[in-house]
MITI-965031 format. One record per residue: x, y, z of N, C-alpha, C in turn. Coordinates in Angstrom, 2 decimals, m for minus. Each point is the difference from the previous one (the first is absolute). Example, Ala and Ser with C-alpha at 12.3 -4.5 7.8 and 13.67 -1.06 7.14 Angstrom:
BEGIN
+---------+---------+---------+---------+---------+---------+---------+---------+---------+
!    n_px !    n_py !    n_pz !   ca_px !   ca_py !   ca_pz !    c_px !    c_py !    c_pz !
+---------+---------+---------+---------+---------+---------+---------+---------+---------+
!   13.19 !   m5.69 !    7.80 !   m0.89 !    1.19 !    0.00 !    0.90 !    1.20 !    0.00 !
!   m0.35 !    1.05 !   m0.72 !    0.82 !    1.19 !    0.06 !   m0.77 !    1.09 !    0.73 !
+---------+---------+---------+---------+---------+---------+---------+---------+---------+
REM end
This chain:
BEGIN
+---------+---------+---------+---------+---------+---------+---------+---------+---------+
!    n_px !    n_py !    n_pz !   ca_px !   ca_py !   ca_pz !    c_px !    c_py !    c_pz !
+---------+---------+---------+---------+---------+---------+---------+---------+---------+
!    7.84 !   24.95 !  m15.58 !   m0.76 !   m1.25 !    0.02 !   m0.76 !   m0.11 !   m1.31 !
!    0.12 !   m1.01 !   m0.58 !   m0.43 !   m0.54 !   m1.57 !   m1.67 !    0.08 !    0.48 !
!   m1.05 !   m0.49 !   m1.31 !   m1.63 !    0.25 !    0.06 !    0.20 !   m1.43 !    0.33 !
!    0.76 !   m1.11 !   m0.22 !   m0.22 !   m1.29 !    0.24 !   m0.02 !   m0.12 !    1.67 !
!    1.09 !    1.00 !    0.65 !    0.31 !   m0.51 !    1.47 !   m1.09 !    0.99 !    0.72 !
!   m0.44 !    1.01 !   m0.28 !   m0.89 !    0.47 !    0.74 !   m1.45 !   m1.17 !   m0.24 !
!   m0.27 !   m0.45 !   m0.78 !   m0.78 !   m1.18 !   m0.36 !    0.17 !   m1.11 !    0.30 !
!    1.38 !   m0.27 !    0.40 !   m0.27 !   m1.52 !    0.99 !   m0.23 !   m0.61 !    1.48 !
!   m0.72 !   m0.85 !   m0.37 !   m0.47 !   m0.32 !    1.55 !    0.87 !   m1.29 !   m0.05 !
!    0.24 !   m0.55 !    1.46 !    0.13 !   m1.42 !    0.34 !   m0.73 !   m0.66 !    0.65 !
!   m0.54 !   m1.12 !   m0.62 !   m0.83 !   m1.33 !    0.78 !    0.71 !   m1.02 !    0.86 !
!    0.59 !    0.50 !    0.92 !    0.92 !   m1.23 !    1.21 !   m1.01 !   m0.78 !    0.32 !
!    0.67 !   m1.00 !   m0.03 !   m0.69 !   m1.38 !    0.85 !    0.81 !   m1.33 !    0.04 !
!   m0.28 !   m0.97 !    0.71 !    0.54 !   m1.17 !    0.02 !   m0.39 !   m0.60 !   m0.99 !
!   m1.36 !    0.06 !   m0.32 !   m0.57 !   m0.92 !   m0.86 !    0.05 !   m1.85 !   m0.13 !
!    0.20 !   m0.59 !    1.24 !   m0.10 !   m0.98 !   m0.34 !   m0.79 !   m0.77 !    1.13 !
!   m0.62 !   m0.71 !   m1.09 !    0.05 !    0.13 !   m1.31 !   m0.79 !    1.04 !   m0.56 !
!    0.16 !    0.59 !   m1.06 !   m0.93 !    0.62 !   m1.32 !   m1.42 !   m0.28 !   m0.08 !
!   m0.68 !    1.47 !    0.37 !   m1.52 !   m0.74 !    0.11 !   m0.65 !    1.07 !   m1.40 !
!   m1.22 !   m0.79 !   m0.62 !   m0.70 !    0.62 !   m0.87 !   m0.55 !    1.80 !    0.64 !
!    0.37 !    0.00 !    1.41 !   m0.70 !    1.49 !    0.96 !    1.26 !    0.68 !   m0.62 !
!    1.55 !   m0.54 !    0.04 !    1.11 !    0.48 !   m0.18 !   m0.41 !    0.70 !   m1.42 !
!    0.06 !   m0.98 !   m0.81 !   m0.03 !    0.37 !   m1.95 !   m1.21 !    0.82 !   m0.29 !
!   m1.07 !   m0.06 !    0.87 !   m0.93 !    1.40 !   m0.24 !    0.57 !    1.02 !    0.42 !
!    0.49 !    0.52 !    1.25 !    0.84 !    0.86 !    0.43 !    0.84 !    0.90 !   m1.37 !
!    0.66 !   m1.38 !   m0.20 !    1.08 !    0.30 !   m0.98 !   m0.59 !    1.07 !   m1.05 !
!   m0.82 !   m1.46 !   m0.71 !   m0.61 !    0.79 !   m1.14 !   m0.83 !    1.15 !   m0.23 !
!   m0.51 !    0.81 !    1.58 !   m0.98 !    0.81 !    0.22 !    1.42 !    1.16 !   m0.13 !
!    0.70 !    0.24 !    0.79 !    0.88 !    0.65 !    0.38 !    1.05 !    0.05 !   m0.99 !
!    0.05 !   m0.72 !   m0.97 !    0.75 !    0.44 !   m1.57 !   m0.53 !    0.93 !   m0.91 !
!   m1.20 !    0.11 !    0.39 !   m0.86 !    1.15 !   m0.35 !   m0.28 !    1.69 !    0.24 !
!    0.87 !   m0.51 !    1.13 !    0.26 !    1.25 !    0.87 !    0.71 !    0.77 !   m0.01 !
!    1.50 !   m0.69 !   m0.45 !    1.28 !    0.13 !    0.15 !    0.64 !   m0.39 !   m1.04 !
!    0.87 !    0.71 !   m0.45 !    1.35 !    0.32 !   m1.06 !    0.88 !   m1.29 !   m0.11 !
!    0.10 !   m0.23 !    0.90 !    0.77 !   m0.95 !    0.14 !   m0.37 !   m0.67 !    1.65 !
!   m0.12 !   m1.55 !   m0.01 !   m0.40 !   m0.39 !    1.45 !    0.80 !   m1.35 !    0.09 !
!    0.81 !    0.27 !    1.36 !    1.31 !   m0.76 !    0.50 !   m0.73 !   m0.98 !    1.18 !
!   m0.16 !   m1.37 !   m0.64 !   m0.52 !   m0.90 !    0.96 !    1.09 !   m0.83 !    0.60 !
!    0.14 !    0.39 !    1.22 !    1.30 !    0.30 !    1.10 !   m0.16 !   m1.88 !    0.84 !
!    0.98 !   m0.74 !   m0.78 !   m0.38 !   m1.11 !    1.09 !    1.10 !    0.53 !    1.47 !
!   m0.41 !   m0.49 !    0.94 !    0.89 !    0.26 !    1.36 !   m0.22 !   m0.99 !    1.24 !
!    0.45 !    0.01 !    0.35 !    0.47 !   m1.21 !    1.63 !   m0.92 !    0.77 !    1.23 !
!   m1.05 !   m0.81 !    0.18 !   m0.83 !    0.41 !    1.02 !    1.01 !   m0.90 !    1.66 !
!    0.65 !    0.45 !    0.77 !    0.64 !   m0.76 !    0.95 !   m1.02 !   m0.64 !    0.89 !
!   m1.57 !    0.25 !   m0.25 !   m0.48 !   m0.26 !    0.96 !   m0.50 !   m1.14 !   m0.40 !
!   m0.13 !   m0.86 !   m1.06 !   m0.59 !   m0.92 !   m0.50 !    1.24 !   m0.83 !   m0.75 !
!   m0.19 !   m1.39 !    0.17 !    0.82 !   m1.40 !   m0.81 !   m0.17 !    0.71 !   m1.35 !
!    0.84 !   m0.57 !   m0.84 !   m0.52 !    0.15 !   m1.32 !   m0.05 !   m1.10 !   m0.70 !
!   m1.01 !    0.04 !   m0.39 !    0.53 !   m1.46 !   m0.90 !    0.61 !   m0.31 !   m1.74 !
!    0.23 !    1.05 !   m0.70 !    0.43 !    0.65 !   m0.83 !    1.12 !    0.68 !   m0.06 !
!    1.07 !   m0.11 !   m0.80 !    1.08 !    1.11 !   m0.21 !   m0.61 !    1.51 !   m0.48 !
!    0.59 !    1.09 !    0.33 !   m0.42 !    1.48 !   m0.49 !    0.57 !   m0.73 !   m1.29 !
!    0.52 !   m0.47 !   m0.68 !    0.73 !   m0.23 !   m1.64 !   m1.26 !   m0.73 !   m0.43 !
!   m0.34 !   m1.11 !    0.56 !   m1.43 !   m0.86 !   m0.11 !   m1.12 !    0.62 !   m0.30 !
!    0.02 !    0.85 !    0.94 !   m1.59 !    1.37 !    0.14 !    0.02 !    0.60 !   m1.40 !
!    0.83 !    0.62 !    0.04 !    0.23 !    0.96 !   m1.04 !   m0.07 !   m0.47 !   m1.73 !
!    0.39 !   m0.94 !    0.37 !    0.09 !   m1.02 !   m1.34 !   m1.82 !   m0.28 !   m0.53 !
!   m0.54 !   m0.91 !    1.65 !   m1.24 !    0.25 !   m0.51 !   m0.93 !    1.24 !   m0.60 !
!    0.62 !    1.17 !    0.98 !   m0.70 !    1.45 !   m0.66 !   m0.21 !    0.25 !   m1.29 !
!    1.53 !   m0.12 !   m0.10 !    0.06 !    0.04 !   m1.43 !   m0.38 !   m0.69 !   m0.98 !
!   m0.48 !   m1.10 !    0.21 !   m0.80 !   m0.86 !   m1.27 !   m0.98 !    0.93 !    0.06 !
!   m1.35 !   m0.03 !    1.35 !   m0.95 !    0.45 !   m0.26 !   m0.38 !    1.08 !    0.06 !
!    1.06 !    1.45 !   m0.13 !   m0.13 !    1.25 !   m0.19 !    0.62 !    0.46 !   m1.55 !
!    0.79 !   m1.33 !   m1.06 !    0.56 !    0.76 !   m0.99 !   m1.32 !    0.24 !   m0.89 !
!   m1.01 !    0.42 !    0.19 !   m0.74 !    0.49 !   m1.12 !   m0.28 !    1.27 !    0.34 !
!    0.31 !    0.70 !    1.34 !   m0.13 !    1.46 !    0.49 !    1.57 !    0.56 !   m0.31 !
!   m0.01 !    0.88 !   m0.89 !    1.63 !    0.72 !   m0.98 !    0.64 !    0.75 !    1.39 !
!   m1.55 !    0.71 !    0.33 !    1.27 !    0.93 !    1.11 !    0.10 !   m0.72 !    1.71 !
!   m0.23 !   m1.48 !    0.11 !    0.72 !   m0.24 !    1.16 !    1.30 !   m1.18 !   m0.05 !
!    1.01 !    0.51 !    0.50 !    1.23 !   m0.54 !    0.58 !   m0.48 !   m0.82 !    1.44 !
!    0.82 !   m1.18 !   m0.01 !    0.02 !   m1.01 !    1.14 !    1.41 !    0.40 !    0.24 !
!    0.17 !    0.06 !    1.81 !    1.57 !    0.24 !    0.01 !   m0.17 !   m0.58 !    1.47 !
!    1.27 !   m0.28 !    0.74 !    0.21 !   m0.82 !    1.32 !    0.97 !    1.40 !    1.11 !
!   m0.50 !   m0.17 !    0.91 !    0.68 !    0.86 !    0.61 !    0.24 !   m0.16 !    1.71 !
!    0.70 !    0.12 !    0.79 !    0.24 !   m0.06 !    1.44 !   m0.17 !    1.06 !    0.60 !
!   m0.01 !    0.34 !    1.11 !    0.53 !    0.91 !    1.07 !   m1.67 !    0.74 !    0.11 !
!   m0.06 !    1.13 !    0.55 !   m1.37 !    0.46 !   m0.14 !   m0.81 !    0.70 !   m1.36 !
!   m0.99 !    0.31 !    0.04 !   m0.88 !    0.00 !   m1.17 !    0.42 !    1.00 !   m0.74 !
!   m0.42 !    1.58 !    1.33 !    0.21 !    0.85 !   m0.65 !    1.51 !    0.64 !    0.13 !
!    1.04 !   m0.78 !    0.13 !    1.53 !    0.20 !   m0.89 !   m0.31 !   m0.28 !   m1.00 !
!   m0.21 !   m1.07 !   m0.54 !   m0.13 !   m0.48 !   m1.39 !   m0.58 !    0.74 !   m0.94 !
!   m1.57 !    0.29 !    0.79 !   m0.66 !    1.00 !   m0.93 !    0.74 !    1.41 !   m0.76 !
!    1.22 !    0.56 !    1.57 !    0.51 !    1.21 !   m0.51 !    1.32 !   m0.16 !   m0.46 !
!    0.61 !   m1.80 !   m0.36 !    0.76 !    0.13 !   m0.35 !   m0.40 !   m0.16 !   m2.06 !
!   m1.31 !   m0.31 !   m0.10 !   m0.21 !   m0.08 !   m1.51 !   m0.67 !    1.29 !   m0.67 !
!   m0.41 !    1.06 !    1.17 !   m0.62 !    0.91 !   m0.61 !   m0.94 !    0.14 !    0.25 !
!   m0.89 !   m0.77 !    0.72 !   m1.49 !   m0.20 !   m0.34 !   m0.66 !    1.12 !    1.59 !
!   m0.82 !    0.71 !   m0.65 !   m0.61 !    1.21 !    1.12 !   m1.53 !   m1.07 !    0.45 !
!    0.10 !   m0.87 !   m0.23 !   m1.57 !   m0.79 !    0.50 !    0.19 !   m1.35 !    0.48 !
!   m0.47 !   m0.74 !    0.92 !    0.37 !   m1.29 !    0.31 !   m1.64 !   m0.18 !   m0.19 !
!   m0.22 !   m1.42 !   m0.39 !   m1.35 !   m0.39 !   m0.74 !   m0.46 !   m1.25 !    1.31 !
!   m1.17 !    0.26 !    0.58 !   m0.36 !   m1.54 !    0.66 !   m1.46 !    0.04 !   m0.31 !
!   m0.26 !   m1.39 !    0.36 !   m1.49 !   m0.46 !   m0.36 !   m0.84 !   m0.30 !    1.40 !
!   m0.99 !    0.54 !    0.07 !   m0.42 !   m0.21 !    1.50 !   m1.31 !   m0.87 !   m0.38 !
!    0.01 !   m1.16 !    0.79 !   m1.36 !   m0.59 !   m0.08 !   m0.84 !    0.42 !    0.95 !
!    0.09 !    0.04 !    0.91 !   m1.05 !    0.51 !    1.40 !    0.71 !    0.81 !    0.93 !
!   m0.54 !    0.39 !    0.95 !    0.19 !    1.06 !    1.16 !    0.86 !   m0.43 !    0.40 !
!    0.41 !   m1.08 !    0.52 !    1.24 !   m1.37 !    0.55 !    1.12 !    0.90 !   m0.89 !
!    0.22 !   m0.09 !   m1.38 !    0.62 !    0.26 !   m0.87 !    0.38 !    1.13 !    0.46 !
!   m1.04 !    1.14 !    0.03 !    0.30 !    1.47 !   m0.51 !    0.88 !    1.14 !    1.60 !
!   m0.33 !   m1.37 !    1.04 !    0.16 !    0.80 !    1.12 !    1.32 !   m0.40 !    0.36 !
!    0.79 !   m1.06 !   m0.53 !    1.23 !   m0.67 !    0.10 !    0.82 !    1.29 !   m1.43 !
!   m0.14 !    0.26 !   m0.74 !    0.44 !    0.45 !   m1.18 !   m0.02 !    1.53 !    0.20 !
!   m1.00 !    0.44 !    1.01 !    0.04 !    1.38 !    0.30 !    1.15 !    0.64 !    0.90 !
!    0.58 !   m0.96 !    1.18 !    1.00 !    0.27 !    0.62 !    1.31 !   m0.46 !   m0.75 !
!    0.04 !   m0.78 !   m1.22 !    1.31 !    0.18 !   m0.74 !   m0.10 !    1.11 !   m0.85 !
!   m0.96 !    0.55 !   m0.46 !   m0.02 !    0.50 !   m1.30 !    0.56 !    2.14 !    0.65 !
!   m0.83 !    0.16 !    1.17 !    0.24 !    1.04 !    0.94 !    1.92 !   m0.21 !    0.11 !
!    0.60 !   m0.57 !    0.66 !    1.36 !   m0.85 !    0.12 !    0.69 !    0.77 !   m1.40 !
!   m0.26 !   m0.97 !   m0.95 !    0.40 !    0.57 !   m1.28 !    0.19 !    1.27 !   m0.72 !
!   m1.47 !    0.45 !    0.61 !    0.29 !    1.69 !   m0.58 !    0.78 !    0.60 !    1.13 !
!   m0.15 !   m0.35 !    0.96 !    1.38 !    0.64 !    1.10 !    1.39 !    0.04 !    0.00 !
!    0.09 !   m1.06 !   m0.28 !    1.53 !   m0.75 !   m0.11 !    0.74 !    0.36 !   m1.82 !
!   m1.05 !   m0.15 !   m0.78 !    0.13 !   m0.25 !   m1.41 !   m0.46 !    1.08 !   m1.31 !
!   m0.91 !    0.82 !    0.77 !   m0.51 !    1.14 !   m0.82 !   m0.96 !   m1.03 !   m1.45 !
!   m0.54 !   m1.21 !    0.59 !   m0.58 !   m0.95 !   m1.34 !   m1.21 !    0.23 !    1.00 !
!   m0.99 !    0.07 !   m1.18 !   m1.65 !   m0.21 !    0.23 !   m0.50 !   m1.44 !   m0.36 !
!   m0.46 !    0.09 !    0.86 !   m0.50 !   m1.42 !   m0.41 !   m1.74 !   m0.39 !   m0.73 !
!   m0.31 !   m0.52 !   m0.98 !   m1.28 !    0.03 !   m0.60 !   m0.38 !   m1.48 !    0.30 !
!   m1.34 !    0.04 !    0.60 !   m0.70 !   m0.61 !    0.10 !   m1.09 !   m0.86 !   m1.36 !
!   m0.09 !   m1.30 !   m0.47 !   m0.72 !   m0.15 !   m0.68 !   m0.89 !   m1.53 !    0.41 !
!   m0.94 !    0.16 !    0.43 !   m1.37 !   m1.01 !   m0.04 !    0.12 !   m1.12 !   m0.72 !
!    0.24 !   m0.61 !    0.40 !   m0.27 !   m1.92 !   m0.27 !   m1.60 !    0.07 !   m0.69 !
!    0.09 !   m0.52 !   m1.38 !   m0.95 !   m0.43 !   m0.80 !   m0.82 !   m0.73 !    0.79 !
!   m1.36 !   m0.60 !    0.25 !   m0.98 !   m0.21 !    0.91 !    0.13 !   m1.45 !   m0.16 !
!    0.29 !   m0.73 !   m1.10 !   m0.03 !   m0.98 !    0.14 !    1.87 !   m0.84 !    0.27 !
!    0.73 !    1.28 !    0.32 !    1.35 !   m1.04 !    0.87 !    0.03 !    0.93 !    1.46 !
!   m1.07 !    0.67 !    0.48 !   m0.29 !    0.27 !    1.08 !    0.68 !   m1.14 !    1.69 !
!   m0.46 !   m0.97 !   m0.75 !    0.56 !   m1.05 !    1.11 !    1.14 !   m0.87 !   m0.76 !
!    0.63 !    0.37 !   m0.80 !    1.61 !   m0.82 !   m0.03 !    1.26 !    0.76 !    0.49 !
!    0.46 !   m1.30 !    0.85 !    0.96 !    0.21 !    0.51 !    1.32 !   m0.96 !   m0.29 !
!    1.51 !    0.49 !    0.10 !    0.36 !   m0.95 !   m0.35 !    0.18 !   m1.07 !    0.98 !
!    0.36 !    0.51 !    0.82 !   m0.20 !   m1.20 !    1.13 !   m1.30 !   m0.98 !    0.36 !
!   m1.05 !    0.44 !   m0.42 !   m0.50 !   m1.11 !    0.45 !   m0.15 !   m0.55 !   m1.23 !
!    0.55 !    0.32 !   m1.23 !    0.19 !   m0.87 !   m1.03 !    0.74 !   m1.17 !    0.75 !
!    1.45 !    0.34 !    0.21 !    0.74 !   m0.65 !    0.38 !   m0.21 !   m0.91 !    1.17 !
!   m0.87 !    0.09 !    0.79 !   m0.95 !   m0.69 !    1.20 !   m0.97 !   m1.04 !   m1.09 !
!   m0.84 !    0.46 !   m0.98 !   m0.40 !   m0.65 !   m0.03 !    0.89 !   m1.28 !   m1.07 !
!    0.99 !    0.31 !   m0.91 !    1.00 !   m1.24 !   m0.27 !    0.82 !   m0.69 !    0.67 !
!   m0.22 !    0.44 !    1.02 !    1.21 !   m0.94 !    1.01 !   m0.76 !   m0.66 !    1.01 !
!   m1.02 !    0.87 !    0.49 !   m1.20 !   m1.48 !    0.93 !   m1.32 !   m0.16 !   m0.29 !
!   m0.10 !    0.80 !   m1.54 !   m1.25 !   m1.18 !   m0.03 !   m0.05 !   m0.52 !   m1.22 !
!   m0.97 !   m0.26 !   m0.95 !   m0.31 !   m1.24 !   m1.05 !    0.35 !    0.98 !   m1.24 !
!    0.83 !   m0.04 !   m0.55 !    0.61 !    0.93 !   m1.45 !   m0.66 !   m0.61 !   m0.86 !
!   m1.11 !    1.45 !   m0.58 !   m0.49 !   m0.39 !   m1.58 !    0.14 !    0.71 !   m0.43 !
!    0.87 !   m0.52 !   m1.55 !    0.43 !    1.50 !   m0.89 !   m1.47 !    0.83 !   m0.12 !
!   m0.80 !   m0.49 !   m0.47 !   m0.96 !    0.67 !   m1.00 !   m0.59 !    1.24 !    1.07 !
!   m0.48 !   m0.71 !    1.48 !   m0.38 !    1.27 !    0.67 !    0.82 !    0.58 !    0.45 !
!    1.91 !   m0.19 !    0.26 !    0.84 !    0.93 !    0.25 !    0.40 !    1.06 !   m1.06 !
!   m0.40 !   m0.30 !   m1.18 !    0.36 !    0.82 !   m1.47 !   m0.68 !    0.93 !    0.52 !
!   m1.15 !   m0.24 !    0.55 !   m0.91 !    1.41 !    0.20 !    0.71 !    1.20 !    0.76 !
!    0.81 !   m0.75 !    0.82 !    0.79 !    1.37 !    0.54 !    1.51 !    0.26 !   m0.67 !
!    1.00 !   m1.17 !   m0.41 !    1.08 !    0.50 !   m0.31 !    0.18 !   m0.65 !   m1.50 !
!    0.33 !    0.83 !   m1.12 !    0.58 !   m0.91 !   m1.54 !   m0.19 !   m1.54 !    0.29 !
!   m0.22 !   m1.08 !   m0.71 !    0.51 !   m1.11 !    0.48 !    1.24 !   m0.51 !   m0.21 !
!    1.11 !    0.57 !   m0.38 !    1.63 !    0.08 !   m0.21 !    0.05 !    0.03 !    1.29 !
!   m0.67 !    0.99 !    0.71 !    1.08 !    0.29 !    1.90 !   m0.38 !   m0.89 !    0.54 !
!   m1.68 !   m0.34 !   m0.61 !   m0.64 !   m0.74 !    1.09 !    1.05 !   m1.28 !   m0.01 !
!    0.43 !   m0.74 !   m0.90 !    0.47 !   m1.26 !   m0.55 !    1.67 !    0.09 !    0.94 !
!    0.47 !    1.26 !    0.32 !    1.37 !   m0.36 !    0.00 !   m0.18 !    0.76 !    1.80 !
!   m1.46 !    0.45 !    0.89 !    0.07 !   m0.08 !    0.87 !   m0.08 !   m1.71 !    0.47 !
!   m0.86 !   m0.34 !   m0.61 !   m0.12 !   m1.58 !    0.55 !    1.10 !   m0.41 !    0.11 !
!    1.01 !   m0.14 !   m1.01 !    1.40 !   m0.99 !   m0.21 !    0.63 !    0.64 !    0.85 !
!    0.40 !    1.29 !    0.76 !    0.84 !    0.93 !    0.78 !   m0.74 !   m0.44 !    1.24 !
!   m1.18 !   m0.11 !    0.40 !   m0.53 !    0.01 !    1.08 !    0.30 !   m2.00 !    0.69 !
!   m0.10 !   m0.69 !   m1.28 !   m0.36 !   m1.37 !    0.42 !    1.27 !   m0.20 !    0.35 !
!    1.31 !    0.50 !   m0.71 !    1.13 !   m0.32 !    0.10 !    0.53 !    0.65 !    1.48 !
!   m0.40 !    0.83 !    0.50 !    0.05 !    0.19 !    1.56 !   m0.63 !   m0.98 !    0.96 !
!   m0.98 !   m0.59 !   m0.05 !   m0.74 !   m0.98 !    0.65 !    0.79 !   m1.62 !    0.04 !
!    1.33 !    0.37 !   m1.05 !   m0.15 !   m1.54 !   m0.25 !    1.46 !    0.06 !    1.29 !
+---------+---------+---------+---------+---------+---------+---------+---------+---------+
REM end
């Protein structure tokens, strides 16, 4: 095993949309790690309203200034993926107890099934409460304003959740 693959972690998530809690994550955890694989993937339990090609695309605008993370798309479960790229760490972001107690019975799972540890890293205090869904709740039923939605997502996603979201309504 290379110093790069004992050094990489993966950041799975749906990501959509892409929240500023996401790109701190990112950027905290590029710090960490050798190389960090931000894993878009198909949550079955939720609509999407985004392509994984879509997601990823956005990642990648707003992660190319961090050298060592890769945006990549992937199916099936997490930690295959993880052990099919190498990576001995799967990376999540926990905002609250809600978070950490849902993430504790996958992450247990994982090292069972997968021999991957899973690292825990803390949501910056001020994206403590973003989520993407109720992003997405709040562009689809209630009053869309870029300026206070920028606060939670780029205003690129914010702009092309509206047009994705309105275009379902119509």
């Amino acid at each position: 095993m290379s110093e790069t693959q004992s050094n990489l972690a993966v950041f799975p998530g749906a990501f959509d949309p892409m929240t500023y809690g996401h790109i701190d994550i990112i950027k905290r955890a590029s710090r960490l790690y050798a190389k960090l694989i931000v894993a878009v993937g198909h949550n079955p339990m939720k609509a999407q309203v985004f392509t994984a090609k879509e997601r990823a695309e956005m990642l990648t605008a707003h992660t190319g200034d961090f050298p060592s993370v890769e945006v990549q798309t992937y199916t099936g479960l997490t930690v295959e993926y993880a052990r099919q790229v190498g990576a001995r760490v799967i990376l999540r972001g926990i905002r609250d107890s809600v978070d950490l107690h849902a993430e504790l019975e996958i992450a247990t799972t994982n090292r069972i099934i997968g021999d991957i540890e899973t690292v825990f890293l803390m949501t910056s205090d001020q994206h403590v409460l973003t989520s993407s869904t109720l992003i997405k709740q709040i562009v689809e039923i209630g009053q869309y304003d870029s300026e206070h939605l920028a606060r939670l997502v780029p205003l690129d996603v914010a702009r092309r959740l509206k047009e994705r979201l309105s275009k379902r309504k119509a």
